[in-house]
C-alpha positions as CSV (number, residue, x, y, z in Angstrom):
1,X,110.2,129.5,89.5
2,X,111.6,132.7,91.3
3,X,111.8,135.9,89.9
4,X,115.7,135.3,90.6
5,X,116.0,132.6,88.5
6,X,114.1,134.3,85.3
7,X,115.6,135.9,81.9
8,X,117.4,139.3,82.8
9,X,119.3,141.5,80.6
10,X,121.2,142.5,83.5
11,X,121.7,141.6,86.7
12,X,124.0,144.0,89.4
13,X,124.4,141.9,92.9
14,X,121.1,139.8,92.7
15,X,119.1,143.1,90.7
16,X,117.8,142.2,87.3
17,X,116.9,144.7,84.9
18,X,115.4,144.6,81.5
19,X,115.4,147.2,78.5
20,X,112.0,147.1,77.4
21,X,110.3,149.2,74.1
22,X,108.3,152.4,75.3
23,X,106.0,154.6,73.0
24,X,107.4,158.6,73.5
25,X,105.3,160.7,75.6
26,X,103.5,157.7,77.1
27,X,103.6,156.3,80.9
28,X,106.4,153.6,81.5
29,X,104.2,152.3,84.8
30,X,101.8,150.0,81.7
31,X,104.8,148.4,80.7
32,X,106.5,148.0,83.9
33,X,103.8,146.4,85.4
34,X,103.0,143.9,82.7
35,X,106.7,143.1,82.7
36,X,106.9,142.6,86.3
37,X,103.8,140.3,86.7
38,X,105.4,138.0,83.9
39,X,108.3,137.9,86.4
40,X,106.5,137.3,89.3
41,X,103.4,135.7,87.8
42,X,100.8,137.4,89.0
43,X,98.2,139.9,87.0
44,X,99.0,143.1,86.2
45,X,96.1,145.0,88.1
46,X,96.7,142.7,91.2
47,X,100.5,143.6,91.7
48,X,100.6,145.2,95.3
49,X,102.5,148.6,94.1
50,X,101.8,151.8,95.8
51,X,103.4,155.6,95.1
52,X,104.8,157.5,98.4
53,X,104.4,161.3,98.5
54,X,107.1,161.6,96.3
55,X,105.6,159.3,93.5
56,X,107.8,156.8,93.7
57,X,106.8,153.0,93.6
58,X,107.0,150.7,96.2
59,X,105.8,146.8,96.9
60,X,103.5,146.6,99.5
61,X,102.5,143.3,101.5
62,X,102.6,140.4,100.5
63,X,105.6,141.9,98.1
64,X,107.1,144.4,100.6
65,X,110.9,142.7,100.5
66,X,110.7,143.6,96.9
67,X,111.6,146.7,95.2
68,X,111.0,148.2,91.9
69,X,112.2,151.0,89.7
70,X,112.1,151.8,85.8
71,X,113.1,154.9,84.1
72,X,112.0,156.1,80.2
73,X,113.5,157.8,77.5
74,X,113.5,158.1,74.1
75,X,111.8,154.6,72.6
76,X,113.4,152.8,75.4
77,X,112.4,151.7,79.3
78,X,114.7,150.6,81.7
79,X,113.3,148.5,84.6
80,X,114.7,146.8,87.6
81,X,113.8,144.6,90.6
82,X,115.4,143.9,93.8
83,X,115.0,142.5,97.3
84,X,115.8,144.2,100.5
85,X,117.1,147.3,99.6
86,X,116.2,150.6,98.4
87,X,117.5,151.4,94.8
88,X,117.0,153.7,91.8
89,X,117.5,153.7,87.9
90,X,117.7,156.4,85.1
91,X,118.1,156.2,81.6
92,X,119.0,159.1,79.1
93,X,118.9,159.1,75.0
94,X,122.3,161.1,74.1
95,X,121.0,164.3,72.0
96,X,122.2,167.8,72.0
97,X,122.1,169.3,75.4
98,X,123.5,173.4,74.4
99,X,123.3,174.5,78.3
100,X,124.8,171.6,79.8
101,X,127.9,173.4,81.3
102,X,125.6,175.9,82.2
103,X,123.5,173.7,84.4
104,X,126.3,171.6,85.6
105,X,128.3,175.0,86.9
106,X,124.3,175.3,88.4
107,X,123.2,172.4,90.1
108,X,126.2,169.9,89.8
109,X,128.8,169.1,92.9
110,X,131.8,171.7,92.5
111,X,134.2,168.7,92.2
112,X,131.8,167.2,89.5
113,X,131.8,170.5,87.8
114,X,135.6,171.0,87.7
115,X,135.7,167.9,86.2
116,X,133.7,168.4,83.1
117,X,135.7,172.0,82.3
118,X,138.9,169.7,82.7
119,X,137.5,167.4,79.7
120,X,138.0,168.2,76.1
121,X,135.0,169.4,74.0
122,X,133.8,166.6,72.5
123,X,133.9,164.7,75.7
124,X,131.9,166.5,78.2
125,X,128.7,166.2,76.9
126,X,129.0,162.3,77.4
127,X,130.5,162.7,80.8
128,X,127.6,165.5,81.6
129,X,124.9,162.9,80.8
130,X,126.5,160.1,82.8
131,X,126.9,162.2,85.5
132,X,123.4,163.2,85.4
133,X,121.9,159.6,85.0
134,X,124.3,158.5,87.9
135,X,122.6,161.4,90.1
136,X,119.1,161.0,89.2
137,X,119.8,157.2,90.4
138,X,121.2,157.8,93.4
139,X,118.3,160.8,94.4
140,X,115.3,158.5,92.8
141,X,116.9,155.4,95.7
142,X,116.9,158.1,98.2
143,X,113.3,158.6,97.6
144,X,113.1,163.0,97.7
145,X,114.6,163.2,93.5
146,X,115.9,166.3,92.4
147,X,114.5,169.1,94.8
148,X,117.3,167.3,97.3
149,X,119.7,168.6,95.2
150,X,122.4,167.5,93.0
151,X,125.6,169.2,94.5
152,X,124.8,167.4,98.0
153,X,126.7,164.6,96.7
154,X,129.7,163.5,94.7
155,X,129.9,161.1,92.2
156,X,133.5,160.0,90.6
157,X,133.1,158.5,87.3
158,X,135.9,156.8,85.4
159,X,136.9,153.8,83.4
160,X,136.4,151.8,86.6
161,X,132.7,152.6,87.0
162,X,130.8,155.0,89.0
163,X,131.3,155.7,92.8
164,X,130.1,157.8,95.7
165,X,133.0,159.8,96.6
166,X,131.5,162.2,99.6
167,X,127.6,163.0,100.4
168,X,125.3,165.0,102.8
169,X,124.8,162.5,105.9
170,X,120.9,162.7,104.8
171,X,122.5,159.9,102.3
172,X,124.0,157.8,104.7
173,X,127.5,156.8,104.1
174,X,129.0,157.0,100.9
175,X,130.5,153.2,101.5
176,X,126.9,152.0,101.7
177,X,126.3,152.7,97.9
178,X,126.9,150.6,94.9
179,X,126.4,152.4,92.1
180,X,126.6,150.8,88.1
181,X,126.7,153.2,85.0
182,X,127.1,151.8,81.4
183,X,125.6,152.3,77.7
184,X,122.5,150.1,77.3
185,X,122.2,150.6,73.6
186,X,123.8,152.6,71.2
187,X,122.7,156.4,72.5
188,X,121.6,155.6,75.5
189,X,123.1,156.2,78.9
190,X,121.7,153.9,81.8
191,X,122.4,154.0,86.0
192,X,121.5,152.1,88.8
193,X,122.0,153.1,92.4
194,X,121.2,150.8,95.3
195,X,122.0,150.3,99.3
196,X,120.7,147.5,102.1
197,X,117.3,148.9,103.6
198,X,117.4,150.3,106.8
199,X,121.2,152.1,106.8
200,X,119.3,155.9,106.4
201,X,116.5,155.2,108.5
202,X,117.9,157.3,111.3
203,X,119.1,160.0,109.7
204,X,115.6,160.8,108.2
């Protein structure tokens, strides 16, 4: 049986994810790798997974059209696999976050920002967090994370869903993106950011 065909608690344009349990302050690569060879049943130790300078996971041959992500917080892991294209996923618990205008007027696009000061109290720390897991996503499928920086790009969230509005060409085009944002559990805040292989690799 294919790892297509196989339970999923989500699946986003042939990606499947799963929510799995994650002990605090422990590595989510354990779990993510038993998961994965249930999937694809293999072993866990024989799975061909390798980290790239930046740490993040890749399939390697025989697996190489495959691609693999997974994201921890709180008592919860979010993983997801895909074929032939690059993606990322990041999960946040909802707790109290006292500087989060602060680093959104810091690191976050201007538009993004302007945004969040438009939204009533109560609202903005909600809409800070999504905007944050949307962006990790879309930095952790770009393969550099953070130290690319967050205002390089801007995301438009909405009732609609997430999109890419405008971004540095080192992203490609914005069109090229699918991005999917929702609330895997109660307090929780999930993302997933993918795009076909190969549309970035000349602008590296």
């Amino acid at each position: 049986m294919s790892w297509r065909d196989t339970d999923a608690d989500w699946r986003f344009d042939d990606i499947a994810l799963w929510l799995l349990p994650h002990a605090p302050r422990q590595r989510g690569e354990p779990a993510a790798r038993e998961q994965l060879a249930r999937v694809l049943d293999l072993e866990p130790h024989t799975l061909p997974i390798t980290r790239d300078t930046q740490g993040r996971p890749h399939f390697i041959a025989p697996l190489h059209h495959l691609e693999s992500g997974w994201s921890h917080s709180g008592d919860a892991l979010l993983l997801a696999l895909g074929e032939e294209i690059e993606l990322g996923v990041d999960l946040e618990r909802m707790r109290p976050r006292p500087r989060a205008m602060e680093l959104a007027q810091r690191f976050y696009h201007p538009e993004e920002t302007a945004w969040l000061h438009a939204l009533d109290q109560d609202a903005r720390l909600p809409a800070f967090v999504r905007l944050w897991c949307t962006k990790e996503a879309v930095l952790k499928a770009h393969g550099q994370g953070i130290s690319f920086g967050l205002h390089r790009f801007h995301v438009h969230l909405d009732d609609g869903g997430a999109r890419l509005i405008a971004c540095d060409p080192a992203l490609g085009r914005p069109d090229d993106w699918r991005l999917h944002e929702w609330a895997p559990r109660p307090d929780y805040r999930a993302a997933l950011a993918w795009h076909p292989r190969g549309r970035r690799e000349g602008l590296r």
